[in-house]
N, C-alpha and C positions, 0 to 999 in steps of 0.2 A: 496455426492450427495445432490441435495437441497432439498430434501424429509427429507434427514434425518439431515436437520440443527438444533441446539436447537433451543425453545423458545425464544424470545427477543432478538434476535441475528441478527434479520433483520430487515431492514426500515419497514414502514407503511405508505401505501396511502388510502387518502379518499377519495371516490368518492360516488355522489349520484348514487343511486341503479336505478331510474326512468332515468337520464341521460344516464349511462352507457348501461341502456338495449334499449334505442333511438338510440346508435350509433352502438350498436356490430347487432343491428337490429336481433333481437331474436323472432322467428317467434312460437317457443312454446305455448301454451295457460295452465295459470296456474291457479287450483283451488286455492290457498291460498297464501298467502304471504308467509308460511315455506315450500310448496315445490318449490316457485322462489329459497327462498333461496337456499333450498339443492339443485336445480340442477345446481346454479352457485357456489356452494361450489364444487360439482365433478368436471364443469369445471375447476376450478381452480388447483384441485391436479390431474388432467390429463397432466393439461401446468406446474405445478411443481412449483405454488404459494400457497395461502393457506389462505382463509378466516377466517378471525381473530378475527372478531366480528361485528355484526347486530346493527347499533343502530342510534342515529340521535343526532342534533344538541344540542334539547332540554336534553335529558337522559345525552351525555356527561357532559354536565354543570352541572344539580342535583346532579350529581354522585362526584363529584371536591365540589361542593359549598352549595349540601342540592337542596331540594324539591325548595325551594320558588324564587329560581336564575336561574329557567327555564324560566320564565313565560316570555311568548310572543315570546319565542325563535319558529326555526322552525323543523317540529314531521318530515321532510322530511327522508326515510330510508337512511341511508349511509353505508355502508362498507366498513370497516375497512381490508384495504387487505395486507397483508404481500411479500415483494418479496424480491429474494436472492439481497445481497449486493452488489455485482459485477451487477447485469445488472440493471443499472442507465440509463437504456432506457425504464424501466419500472416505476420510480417515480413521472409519473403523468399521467392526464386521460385518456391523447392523444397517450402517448404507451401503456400503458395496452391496448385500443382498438384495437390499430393498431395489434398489437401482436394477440390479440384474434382469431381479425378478416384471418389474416393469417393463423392461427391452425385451425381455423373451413373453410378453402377453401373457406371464399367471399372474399380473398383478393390475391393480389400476394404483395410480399416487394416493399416497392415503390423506386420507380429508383429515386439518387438527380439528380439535374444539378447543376454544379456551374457554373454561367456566367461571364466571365471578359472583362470588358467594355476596351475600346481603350485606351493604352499608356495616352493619354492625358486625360480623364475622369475616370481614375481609382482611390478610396480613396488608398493614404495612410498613413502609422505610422510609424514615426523614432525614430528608440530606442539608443536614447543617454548613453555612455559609461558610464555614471557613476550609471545607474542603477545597471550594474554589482554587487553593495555594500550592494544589499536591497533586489532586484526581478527581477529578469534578463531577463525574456521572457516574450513575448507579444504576442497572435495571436487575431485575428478578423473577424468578418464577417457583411454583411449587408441583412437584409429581405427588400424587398422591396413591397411597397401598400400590409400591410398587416390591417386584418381586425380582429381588438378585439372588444371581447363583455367583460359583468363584469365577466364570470365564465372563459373565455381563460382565460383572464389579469390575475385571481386568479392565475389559474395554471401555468401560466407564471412565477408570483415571486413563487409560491408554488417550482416549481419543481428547481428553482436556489439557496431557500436557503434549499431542501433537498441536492443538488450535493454540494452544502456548507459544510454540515454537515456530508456527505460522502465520497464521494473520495475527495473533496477537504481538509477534516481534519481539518474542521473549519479555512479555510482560509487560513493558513498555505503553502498549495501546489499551489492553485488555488484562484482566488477570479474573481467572472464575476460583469461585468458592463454593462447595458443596456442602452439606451438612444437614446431621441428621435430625429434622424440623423437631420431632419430637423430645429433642433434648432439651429447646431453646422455649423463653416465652417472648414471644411478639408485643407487640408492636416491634422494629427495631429504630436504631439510629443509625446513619454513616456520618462519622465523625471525624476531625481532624485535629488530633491533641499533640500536646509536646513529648518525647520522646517517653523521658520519665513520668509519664503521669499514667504510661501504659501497660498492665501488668496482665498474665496470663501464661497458661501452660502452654508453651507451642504442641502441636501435633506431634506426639510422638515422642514425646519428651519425659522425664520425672520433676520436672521442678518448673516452678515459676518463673520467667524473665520481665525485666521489663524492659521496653524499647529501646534504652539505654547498653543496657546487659548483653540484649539478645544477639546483635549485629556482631561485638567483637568475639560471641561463643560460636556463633557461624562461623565466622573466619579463622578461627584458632580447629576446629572440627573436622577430623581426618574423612574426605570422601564427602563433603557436604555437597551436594548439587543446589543446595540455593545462594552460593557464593555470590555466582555470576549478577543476582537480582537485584544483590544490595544495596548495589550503586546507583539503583535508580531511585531511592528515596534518600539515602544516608546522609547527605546532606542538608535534606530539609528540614526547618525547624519545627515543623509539624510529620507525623506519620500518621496516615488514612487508617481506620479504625472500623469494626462493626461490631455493635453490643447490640445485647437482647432486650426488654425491657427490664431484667433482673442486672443488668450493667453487666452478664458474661460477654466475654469479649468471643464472637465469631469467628474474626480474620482480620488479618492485619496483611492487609493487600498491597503490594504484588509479590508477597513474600512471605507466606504460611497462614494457614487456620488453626484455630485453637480446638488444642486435643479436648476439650469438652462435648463438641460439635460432631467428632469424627463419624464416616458413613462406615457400616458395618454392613454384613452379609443380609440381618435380620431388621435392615432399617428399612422401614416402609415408606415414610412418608421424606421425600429430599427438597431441601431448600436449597434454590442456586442464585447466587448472586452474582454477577458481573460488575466490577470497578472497571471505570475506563478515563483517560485523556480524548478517547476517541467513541462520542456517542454512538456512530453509525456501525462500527466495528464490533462495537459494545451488543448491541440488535441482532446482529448476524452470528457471533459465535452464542448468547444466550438460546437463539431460535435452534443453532444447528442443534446445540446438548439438547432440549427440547423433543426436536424432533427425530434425533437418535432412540433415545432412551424415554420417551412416553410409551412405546409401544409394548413395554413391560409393565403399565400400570393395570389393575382391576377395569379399567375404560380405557382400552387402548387408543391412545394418538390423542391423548386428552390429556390439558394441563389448567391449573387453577392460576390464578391472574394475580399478581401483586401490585398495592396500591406506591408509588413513586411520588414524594410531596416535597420539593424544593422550596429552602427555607428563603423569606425576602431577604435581600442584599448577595444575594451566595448566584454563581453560575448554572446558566438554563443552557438547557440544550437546545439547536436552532427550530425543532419538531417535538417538543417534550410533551408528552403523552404520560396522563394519570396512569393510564393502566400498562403492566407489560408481564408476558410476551405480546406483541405485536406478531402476528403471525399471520395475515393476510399476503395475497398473492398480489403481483404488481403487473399493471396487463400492456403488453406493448403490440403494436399495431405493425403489418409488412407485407408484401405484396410477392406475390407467385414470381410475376416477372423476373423481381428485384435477387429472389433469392437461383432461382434457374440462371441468370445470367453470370453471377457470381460465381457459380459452383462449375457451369458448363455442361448441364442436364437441361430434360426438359421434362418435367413434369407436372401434373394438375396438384391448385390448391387442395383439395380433398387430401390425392396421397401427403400431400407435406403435412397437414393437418394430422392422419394416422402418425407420421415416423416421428411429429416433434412427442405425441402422446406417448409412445414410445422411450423417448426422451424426460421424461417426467415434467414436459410441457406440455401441458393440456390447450388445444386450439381449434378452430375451429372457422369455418368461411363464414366471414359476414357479407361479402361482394363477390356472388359465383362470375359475373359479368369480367370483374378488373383485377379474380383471383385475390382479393385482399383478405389475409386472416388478423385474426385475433388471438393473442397470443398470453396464457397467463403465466406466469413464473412465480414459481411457488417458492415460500421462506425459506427454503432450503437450497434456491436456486439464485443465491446473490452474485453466482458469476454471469449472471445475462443481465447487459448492461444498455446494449444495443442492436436493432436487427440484423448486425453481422453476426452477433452470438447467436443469435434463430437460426442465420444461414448455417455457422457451424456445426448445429445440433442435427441440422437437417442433411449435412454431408454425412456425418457418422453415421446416424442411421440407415440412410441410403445405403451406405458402403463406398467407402474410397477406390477399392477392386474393382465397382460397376461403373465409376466414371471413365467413360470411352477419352480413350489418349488422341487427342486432334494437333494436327499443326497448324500452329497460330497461321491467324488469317492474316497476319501483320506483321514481315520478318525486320527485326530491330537487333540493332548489335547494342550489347553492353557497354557505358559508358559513364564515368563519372556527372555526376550533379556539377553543371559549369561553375555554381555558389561556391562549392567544397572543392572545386580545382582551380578556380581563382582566390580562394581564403590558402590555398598551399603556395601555388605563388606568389600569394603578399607576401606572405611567413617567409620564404627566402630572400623578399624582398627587406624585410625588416632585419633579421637578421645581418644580410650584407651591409646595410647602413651600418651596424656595431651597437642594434639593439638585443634585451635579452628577454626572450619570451617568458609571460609567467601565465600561470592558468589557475585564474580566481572562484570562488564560491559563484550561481547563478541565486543563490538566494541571501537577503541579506535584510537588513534592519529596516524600518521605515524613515529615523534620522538620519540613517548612510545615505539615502537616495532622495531626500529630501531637505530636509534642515542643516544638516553637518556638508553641503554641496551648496546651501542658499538658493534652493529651489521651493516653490510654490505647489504645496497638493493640490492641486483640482480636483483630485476622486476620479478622475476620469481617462489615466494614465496605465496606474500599476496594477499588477494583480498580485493579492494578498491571500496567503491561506488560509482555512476557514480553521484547521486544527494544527497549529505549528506544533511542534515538540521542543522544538530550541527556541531560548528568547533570543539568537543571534539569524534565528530562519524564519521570518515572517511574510516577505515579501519578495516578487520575482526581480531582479534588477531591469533597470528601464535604462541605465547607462552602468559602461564598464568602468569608468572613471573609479567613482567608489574603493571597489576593487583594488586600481594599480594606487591610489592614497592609501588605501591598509598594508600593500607591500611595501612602498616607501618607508611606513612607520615600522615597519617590523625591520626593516634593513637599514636603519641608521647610522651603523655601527661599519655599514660596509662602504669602500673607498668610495670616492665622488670623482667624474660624475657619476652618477645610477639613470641608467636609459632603460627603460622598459618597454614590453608592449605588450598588448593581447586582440587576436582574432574569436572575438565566439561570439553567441548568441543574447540579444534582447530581446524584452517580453511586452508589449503593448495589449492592454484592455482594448478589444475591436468587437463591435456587435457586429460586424457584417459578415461573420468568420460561424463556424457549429460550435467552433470551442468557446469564441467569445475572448477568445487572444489570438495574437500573429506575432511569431516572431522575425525579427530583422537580425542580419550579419553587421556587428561594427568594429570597426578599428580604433583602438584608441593606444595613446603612445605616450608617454612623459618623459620629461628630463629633466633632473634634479642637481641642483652644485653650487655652492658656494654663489655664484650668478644664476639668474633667472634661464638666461640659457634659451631664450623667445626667438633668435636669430636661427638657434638648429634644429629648431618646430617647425621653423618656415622653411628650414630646408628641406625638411625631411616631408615636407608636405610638398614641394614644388619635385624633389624627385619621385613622391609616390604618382603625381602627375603625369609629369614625363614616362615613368614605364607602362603607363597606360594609354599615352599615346595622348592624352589631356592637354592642349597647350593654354600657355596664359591668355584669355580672355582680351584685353586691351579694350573693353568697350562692345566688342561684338557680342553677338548672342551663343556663339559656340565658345566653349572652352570654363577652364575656372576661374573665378575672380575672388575676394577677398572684400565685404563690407562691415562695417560697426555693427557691431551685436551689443542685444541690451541683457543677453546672459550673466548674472552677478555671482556665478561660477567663477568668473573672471575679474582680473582689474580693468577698473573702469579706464579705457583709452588705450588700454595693451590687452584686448579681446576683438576679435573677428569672424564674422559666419564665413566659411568657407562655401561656394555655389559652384554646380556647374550645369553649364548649361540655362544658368539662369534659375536653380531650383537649389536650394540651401540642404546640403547633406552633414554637413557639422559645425561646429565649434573649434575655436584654439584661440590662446591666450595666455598672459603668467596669470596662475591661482591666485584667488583672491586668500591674503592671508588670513581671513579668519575658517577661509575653506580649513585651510593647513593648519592652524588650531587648534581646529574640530577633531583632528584627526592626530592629534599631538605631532606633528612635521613642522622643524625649526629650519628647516631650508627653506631658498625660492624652489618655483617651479612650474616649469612650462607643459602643457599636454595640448594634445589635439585630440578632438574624437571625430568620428564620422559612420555614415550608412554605406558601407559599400556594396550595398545590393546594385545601387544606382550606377556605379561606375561598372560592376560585371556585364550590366544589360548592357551597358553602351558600348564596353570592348567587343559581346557576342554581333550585335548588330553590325559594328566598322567590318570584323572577321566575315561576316556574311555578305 
């Protein structure tokens, strides 16, 4: 819950304390400046934010630089306010208000409009295929006759290079571009050209660069803050690009707009474009700017719609929509019960319905009988993902202070997960053998867990990510094997033999599960030397046995046995399934050498893997 998130764990917005109480229009009358504060420190941990510190322009700075690096600064009160991570429709002044203003009933959530102007007058953006190489999606919107002053404009850039630093991941996922439309002629392009073929004034600049130029004047530039960025493109042979239809360059994203473009005090009309690796990210910080800063236009909470036309052969997004902003509500469905029993209240669907509206979730009973509501979550509300986020909306509102403190009906003493205290005593188990623990990547190639191992895809195994960022993280590992062959190949160089092992988690595709994966605990162990080294696999597997109280088999149905496997992980006739109980929990064998190959490893070498979820149930059972 966001009450109880650590310290420093969440963004911080500054707002003046005189502004902010102008806009939430606070009708109170206070004797002193400490009890304004305290009574908007309560507001705050009612709506489940959380006032973080009193102070002004001038103290900040003495505080950073000494007494004397104040002077002339301005004593106006600011507050320093804290809000959970996920709702980045809170990191600037215009939502915090809006939000407030909502929970305290002078408000209702404001309705958007997106307007789309006739076929023939409509902007917009063709994303040429070769982005595909660098940044592959695009979306856009247009505010129209909007009206900034110096403090909107702040929080204008304020709140784009917070969503920068946030969900965008310092630019990485997302990177926004602003500009003032009336500079530009439309149609545009997003394009993907080679370094030098790209010229323009950056922001702020006197002189022209070209993409070539531009990177090492960054880096050589006393106090640049777009250092940190550069390294997300600097090595590609293309850089992402936007021209107008007069070929002025826009933005060369995730790394500066062009000073042609720049948004000024007296710019009415703003173009926002959104580059991304990550479409769905991409949707969620365009809507939030959106729906921050519309409510400054001639039509407040109204924004004009840009046309998005992906060129053939080039990267679609898995939902690609002609028109965007997308700024429809997503409606989830939950029930009175569900959310009363969770929270440990009892109250009627009606009132949940009032507190989530409250919440700038608009709901509503569609079953007074089985208490079931309806629940919408509006574009600005992408952190509600699930009815446990209803439930938590629905505690805030209520109030944490009115939930009656009960003693559980159920007294339980604290104790380790038996999985995570039998994976600690393996670990000392291994260990004592004179093995050395390594702790590998859980995501990794589709060739590591497949082809370069001599495993067969089915599609019906692994789970793969829908938006990697690394070409070395694409897929969840389904065996640790993988894993201890990249540390072998990295440790070549170090004496023999090299015994390894690792305890941690695999990832199985499973329909029967919410998430539609399960993971399993396995063991896997190698030994590498000069010799194959098959003989202290099999030892190390007959004592992992024995400390589990496991004896050899012989024929009976209790215990572990040892049969031919058709695993081509392994050499053929020096591979065996390990069972116990008559039910197959791993593999061991010497590697097949073109395994080791695969994975550039010039030695033999032997490994075991196994599921040891199977053998903890059976220790807890004997124990019992």
């Amino acid at each position: 819950l966001r009450h109880g998130a650590a310290k420093g764990t969440m963004p911080t917005v500054n707002v003046l304390r005189d502004k902010l109480f102008e806009l939430l229009e606070v009708e109170e009358k206070f004797d002193s400046d400490k009890l304004q504060d305290e009574w908007f420190e309560n507001l705050c941990f009612e709506f489940g934010i959380e006032l973080d510190d009193v102070t002004s322009e001038k103290e900040m700075k003495e505080k950073q630089m000494g007494e004397a690096s104040g002077e002339g600064l301005s004593e106006d009160v600011i507050y320093k306010i804290e809000v959970p991570a996920n709702r980045y429709d809170l990191l600037c002044l215009e939502g915090i208000v809006s939000s407030l203003r909502i929970f305290l009933g002078k408000d209702l959530k404001p309705e958007f409009t997106v307007n789309t102007p006739q076929p023939s007058d409509i902007i917009e953006i063709t994303v040429k295929k070769e982005t595909q190489q660098i940044r592959p999606f695009v979306v856009c919107a247009v505010l129209r006759n909007v009206t900034f002053d110096q403090m909107r404009y702040k929080s204008f850039i304020d709140l784009q290079d917070k969503l920068h630093t946030n969900i965008c991941r310092q630019r990485t996922l997302v990177a926004i571009g602003t500009h003032d439309l009336d500079t530009l002629k439309p149609p545009f392009t997003y394009e993907a050209l080679p370094p030098k073929d790209i010229k323009f004034k950056p922001l702020n600049e006197e002189k022209e660069f070209t993409g070539e130029t531009l990177f090492p004047y960054y880096e050589t530039k006393e106090n640049c803050k777009l250092k940190p960025f550069l390294k997300i493109i600097d090595k590609s042979p293309v850089y992402p690009v936007i021209y107008d239809s007069s070929r002025v360059v826009c933005s060369l994203p995730p790394i500066i707009n062009g000073d042609h473009s720049k948004i000024r005090l007296d710019t009415k009309n703003v173009f926002i474009e959104c580059t991304a690796t990550d479409h769905t990210k991409a949707n969620i910080v365009l809507n939030t700017v959106v729906a921050m800063f519309s409510r400054y236009c001639s039509e407040p909470f109204s924004v004009e719609s840009v046309r998005v036309t992906y060129e053939e052969g080039g990267a679609r997004p898995e939902t690609p929509a002609a028109l965007y902003p997308q700024m429809g509500s997503v409606k989830f469905e939950t029930e009175a019960k569900y959310i009363n029993s969770r929270i440990g209240i009892d109250i009627k669907a009606e009132d949940m319905a009032k507190l989530l509206t409250r919440m700038s979730l608009p709901a509503k009973v569609t079953d007074a009988k089985t208490g079931r509501l309806e629940v919408l979550a509006p574009c600005t509300r992408s952190d509600i993902l699930h009815p446990c986020d209803i439930m938590e909306d629905v505690a805030i509102a209520y109030g944490y202070n009115k939930i009656a403190k009960l003693v559980p009906k159920t007294f339980t003493v604290a104790a380790q997960q038996p999985i995570n205290k039998f994976t600690e005593l393996t670990r000392g188990l291994m260990s004592q053998a004179g093995y050395m623990e390594v702790l590998t990547f859980a995501l990794c190639t589709h060739d590591e867990i497949f082809e370069n191992i001599k495993v067969r895809d089915e599609k019906k195994t692994a789970v793969s990510l829908a938006n990697p960022r690394v070409k070395g993280f694409t897929m969840v590992r389904t065996m640790l094997l993988p894993g201890l062959l990249k540390t072998i190949a990295e440790s070549s160089s170090y004496p023999k033999p090299i015994r390894i092992f690792e305890v941690s988690d695999v990832v199985f595709l499973d329909d029967s599960t919410e998430t539609g994966a399960r993971n399993e605990r396995h063991l896997c162990a190698m030994w590498c030397d000069t010799k194959s080294g098959l003989e202290n696999i099999q030892s190390l597997l007959r004592r992992i046995m024995e400390a589990n109280g496991v004896g050899w088999a012989g024929g009976k149905p209790k215990g572990y046995s040892l049969r031919d496997s058709s695993s081509e992980t392994f050499f053929k006739g020096r591979r065996a399934d390990i069972l116990v109980d008559g039910k197959v929990i791993g593999t061991l064998g010497i590697l097949h050498p073109e395994v080791l190959s695969n994975f550039g490893i010039k030695s033999p070498c032997s490994a075991l893997e196994i599921n040891i979820e199977g053998l903890c149930t059976r220790v807890q059972q004997k124990l019992s």
